[in-house]
N, C-alpha and C positions, 0 to 999 in steps of 0.2 A: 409904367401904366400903359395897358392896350386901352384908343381908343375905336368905338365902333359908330357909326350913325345910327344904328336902332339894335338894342338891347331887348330883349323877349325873356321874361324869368316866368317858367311854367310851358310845360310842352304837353298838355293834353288840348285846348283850343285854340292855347297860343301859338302851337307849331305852323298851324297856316299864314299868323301872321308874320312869324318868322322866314316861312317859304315864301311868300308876295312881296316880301321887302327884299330879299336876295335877287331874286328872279325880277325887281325894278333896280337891281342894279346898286343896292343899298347892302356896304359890308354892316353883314349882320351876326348880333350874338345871339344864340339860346341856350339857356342854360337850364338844362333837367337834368334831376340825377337818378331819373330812366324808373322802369322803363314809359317809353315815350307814345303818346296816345292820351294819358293820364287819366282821372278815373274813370273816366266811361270803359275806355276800351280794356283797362288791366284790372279795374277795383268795383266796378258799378256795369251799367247798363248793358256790356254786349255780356260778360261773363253769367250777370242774372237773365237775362235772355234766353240764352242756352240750354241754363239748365233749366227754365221756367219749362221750355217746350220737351224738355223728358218729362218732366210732372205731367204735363199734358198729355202726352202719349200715354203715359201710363194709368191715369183717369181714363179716357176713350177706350180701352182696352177693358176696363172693369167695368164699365156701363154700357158692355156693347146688346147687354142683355137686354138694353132695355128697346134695343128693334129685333129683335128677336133674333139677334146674331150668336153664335155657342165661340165664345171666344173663351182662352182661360188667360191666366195671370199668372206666368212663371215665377217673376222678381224681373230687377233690374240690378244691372252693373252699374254700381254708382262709381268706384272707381273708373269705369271706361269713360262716362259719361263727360263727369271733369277733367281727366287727363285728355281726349277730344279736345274738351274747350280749352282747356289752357293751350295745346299744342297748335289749335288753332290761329286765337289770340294772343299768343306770345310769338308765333311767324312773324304777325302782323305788325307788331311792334318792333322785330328783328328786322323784318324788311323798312319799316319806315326810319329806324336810325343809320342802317346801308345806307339808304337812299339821299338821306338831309349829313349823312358823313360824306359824301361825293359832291352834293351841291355847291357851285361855283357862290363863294360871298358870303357863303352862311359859316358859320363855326360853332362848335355842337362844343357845349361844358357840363360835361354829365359830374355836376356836383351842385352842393347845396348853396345858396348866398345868403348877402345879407348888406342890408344898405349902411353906405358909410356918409351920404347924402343924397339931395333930390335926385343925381343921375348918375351917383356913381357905387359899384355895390364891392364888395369883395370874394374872388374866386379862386377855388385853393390856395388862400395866401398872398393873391396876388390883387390889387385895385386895377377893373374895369369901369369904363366910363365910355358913354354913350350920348348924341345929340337928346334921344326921343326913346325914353323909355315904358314899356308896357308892361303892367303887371296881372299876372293870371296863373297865380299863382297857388289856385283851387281850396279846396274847404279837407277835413278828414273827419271823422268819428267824435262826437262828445262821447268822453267818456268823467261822467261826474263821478265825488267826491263821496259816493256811498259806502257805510260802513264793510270792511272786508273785500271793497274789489278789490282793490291794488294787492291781495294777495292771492287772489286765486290767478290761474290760468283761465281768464274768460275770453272769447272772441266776440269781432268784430263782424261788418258785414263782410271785410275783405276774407278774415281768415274762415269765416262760416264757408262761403262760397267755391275755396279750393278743400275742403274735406275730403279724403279722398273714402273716407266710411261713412255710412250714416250715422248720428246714433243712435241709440236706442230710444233716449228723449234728449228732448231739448228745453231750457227755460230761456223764453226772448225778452226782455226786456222792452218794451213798448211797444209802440200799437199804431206807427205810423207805415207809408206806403214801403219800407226794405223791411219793416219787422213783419206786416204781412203778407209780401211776397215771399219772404223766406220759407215766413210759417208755412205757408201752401206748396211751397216744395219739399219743406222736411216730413211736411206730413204725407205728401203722395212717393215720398221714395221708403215711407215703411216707418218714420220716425214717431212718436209719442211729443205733441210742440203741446208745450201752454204759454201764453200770451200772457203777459203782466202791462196793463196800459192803466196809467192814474186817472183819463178823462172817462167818461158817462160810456163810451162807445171808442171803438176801433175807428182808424182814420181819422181821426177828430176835426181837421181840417176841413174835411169833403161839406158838402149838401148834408144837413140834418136828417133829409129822407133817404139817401144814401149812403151813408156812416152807418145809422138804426139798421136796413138791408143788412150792408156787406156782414156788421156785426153777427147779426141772428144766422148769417150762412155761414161765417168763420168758425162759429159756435156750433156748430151742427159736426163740424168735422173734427175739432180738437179743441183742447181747456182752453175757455177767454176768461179773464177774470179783470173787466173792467171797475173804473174805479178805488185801484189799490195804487199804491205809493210805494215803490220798492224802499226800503230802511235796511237791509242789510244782506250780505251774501257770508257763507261758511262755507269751509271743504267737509264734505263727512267721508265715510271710508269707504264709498263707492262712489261718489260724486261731491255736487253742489246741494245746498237748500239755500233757496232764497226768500228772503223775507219780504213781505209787504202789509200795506195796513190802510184803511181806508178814513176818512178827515173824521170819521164816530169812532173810529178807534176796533174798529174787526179785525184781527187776524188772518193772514195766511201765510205759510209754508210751501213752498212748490220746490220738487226736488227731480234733479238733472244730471243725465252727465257731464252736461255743456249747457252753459250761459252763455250767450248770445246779449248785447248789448246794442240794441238800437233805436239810440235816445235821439238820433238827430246829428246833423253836422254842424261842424264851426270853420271860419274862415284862418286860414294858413297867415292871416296878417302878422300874426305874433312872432312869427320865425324869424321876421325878416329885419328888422330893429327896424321898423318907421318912425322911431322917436329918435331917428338920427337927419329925418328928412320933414318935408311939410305936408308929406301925404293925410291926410286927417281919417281916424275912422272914427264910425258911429260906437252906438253904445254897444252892443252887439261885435264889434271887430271886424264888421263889412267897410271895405275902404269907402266914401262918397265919393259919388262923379256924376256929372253934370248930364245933360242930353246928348254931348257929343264923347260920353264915356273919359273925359278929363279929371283927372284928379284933382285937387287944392295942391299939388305942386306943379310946377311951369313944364312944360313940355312930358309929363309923366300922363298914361291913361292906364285904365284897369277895367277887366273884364271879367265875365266867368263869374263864378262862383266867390271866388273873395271880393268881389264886388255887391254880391248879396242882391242884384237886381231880380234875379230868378233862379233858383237853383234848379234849374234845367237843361241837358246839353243840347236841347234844340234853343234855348234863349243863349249858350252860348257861344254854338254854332252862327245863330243872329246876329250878337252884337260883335263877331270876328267881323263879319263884309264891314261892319259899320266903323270898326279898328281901323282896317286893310283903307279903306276909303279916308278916315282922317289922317291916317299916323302914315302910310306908306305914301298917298297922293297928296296929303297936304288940304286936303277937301276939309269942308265942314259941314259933315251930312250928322243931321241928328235922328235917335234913336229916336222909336214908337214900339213900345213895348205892351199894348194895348190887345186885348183878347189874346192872351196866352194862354197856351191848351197846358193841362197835363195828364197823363195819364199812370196807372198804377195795371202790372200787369199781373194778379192774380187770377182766381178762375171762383166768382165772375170777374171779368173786366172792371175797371172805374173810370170815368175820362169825364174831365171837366173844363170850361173856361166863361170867364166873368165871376159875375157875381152870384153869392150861394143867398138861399133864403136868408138866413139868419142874416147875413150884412146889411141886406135892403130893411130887415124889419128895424136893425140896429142906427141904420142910418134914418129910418122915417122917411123911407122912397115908397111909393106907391107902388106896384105890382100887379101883373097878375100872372095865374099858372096855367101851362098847358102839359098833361101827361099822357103818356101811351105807355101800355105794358107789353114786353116783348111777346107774351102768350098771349096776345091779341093778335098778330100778327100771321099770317101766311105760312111764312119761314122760320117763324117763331112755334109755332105747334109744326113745322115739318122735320124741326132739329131738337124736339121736346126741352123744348127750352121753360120750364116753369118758374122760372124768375129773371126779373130782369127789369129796368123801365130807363127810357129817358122823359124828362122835366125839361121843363122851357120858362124862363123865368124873363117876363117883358114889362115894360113899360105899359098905361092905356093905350097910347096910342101908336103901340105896333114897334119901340125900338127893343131889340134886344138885349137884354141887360146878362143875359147866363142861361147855360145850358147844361146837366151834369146828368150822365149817364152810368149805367154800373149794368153789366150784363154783354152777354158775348160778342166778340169784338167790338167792343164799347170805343174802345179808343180809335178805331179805324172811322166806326161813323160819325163822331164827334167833328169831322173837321170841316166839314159842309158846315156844320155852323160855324168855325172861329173861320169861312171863306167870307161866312156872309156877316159877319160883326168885322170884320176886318175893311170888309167893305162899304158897311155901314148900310146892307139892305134890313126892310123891317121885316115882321115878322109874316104880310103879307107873301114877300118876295118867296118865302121858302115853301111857306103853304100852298102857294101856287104853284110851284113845281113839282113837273110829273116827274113824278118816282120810279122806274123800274118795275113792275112785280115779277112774281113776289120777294123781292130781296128785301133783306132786313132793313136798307134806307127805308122803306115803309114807316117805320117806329117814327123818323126823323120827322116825317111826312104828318103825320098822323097825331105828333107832339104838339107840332106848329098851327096843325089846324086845329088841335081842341085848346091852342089861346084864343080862338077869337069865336067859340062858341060864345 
């Protein structure tokens, strides 16, 4: 039996807390079975990043007509586009397993585990055991129990994203922020996307006045068909048809070369046999932990994503400092995970944090609204921006309860608010502050001031 003082299972946020414990002089395990980054950097957020901004390019390029510029549209290399990123973002993950294979304390186990108790797990056959162990051990793909998937070849967001062809069409499977960032890049690299989402509206999570937007714009560019229930997938002799049906019983058919499936993530708890240990998870298979990220087993904490705190890599970028602080120093600094932002990068933008109308009217909190539409704005008619608006969502007397935006770089200017709910200024604090012109912080400006008309 190897033992180590701090065990690290999961090398995508974990890896830092891995490096911080070696680098304090703590022999340390991590164990990924690569590559290492995890899914931000190999499966999620830098990869759809990448290819988000060719979509984009290539949008700016077909609406240059609209300043009176004579541009044409050749096509694009989509092959180039993704082998770029991957060659990029697979360096990156080459160079960080070089670097943590060299590190003095650390020992790198690029394989999979699994607990044989509270601290001790088994790796290729062999039982490791550790003082203080961390789990982060990240989330992957639901992929439910509908009639016919498990026989087709359908992808994922990971296998959508390395395509090295467009297709021709595609059918996605919901309607949440990877199904329609997707859709917004399949359909600006030339593809045919229809949208299968069972809620009222796309993004169903966001602001109710922002959900109804993005909707009616996602629908202007390619099929949305909200409201339908996916019930079943088939192979036919050039593709997929997929089935859906709405809770009255309507019909549809959408037919694909490629199903796309993105229903949602689940947390990676199940892999790991926790019913050989006392780590407890919820009903959902998020492990529980406390304010200082501690598990219900003794010297065990857990972050990320199968922790189910926030599935965001800046909330899990977050609670790493507040890992690295407990588990490497011994500290006990507890988490505040309070005005988290998030953002969705399609075109327009979506960026949110707090609370959306609909919770306050659910909860029976009093309110009220302040809006501003980007084509009110300076830089909003100088970048003909015809849609767009951020919402401010306050209390009477001036605290900030939420802010949600949708519209060009939406997600950059959203964070002057989660500065100032972080901070706990009201809604005076922001309205009073001079703005720039004309830059689009204007909107923010101009949100805030029409709460306290």
């Amino acid at each position: 039996m190897t033992d180590f003082d701090v065990l690290v299972i999961g090398g995508g946020t974990g890896n830092n807390v891995a490096a911080a414990a070696a680098d304090a002089g703590l022999e340390t395990a991590l164990v990924e079975p690569g590559p290492l980054g995890g899914t931000c950097l190999n499966r999620g957020c830098n990869p759809s990043k990448m290819l988000i901004q060719a979509a984009n390019a290539v949008n700016h390029v077909r609406e240059a007509e609209r300043f009176h510029v004579d541009a044409t549209f050749n096509g694009v290399d989509h092959a180039a586009v993704v082998d770029e990123m991957d060659d990029l973002l697979g360096g990156i993950a080459e160079s960080m397993e070089a670097r943590y294979g060299e590190k003095t304390n650390l020992t790198l186990f690029e394989e999979y585990t699994r607990f044989v108790d509270d601290r001790t797990v088994v790796i290729g056959g062999e039982e490791v055991t550790a003082d203080k162990v961390v789990v982060a051990a990240g989330s992957r793909p639901i992929v439910p129990p509908i009639d016919g998937l498990d026989e087709i070849e359908y992808l994922t967001s990971q296998d959508a994203l390395y395509l090295r062809e467009a297709p021709e069409n595609i059918v996605i499977m919901g309607g949440g922020y990877i199904a329609v960032e997707l859709g917004y890049f399949f359909d600006a690299m030339g593809t045919d996307v229809t949208i299968i989402e069972m809620m009222d509206s796309l993004v169903p999570r966001e602001d109710g006045d922002v959900a109804e937007a993005f909707t009616d714009i996602a629908a202007g560019r390619h099929e949305v068909c909200t409201g339908y229930r996916v019930t079943a997938v088939e192979e036919t002799g050039t593709g997929y048809s997929v089935h859906a049906e709405t809770e009255g019983g309507d019909e549809l058919i959408a037919d694909g070369d490629e199903v796309l499936v993105a229903l949602g993530r689940r947390p990676n708890s199940d892999t790991l046999n926790l019913e050989n240990t006392g780590i407890e998870v919820g009903d959902r298979g998020f492990i529980e932990t406390n304010e200082f990220l501690e598990t219900t087993a003794e010297s065990v904490w857990a972050q990320g994503d199968i922790a189910g705190n926030a599935l965001f890599k800046h909330s899990g970028d977050y609670e790493t400092r507040y890992t690295i602080s407990n588990v490497v120093h011994d500290e006990r600094r507890a988490i505040d995970l309070s005005a988290m932002p998030h953002t969705i990068f399609t075109e327009p933008q979506i960026a949110g944090v707090g609370a959306t109308e609909e919770e306050l009217m659910d909860g029976g909190t009093e309110y009220v609204v302040g809006r501003a539409d980007y084509s009110d704005s300076s830089m909003g008619r100088a970048k003909k921006l015809d849609h767009g608006f951020v919402k401010v969502l306050a209390s009477p007397d001036g605290e900030i309860l939420g802010a949600h935006a949708i519209g060009y770089e939406a997600s950059t200017l959203l964070h002057e608010v989660v500065v100032a709910m972080r901070a706990g200024l009201p809604v005076e604090a922001v309205a009073g502050t001079i703005h720039a012109h004309p830059t689009l912080s204007k909107i923010i400006e101009a949100a805030f001031r029409d709460v306290l008309v």
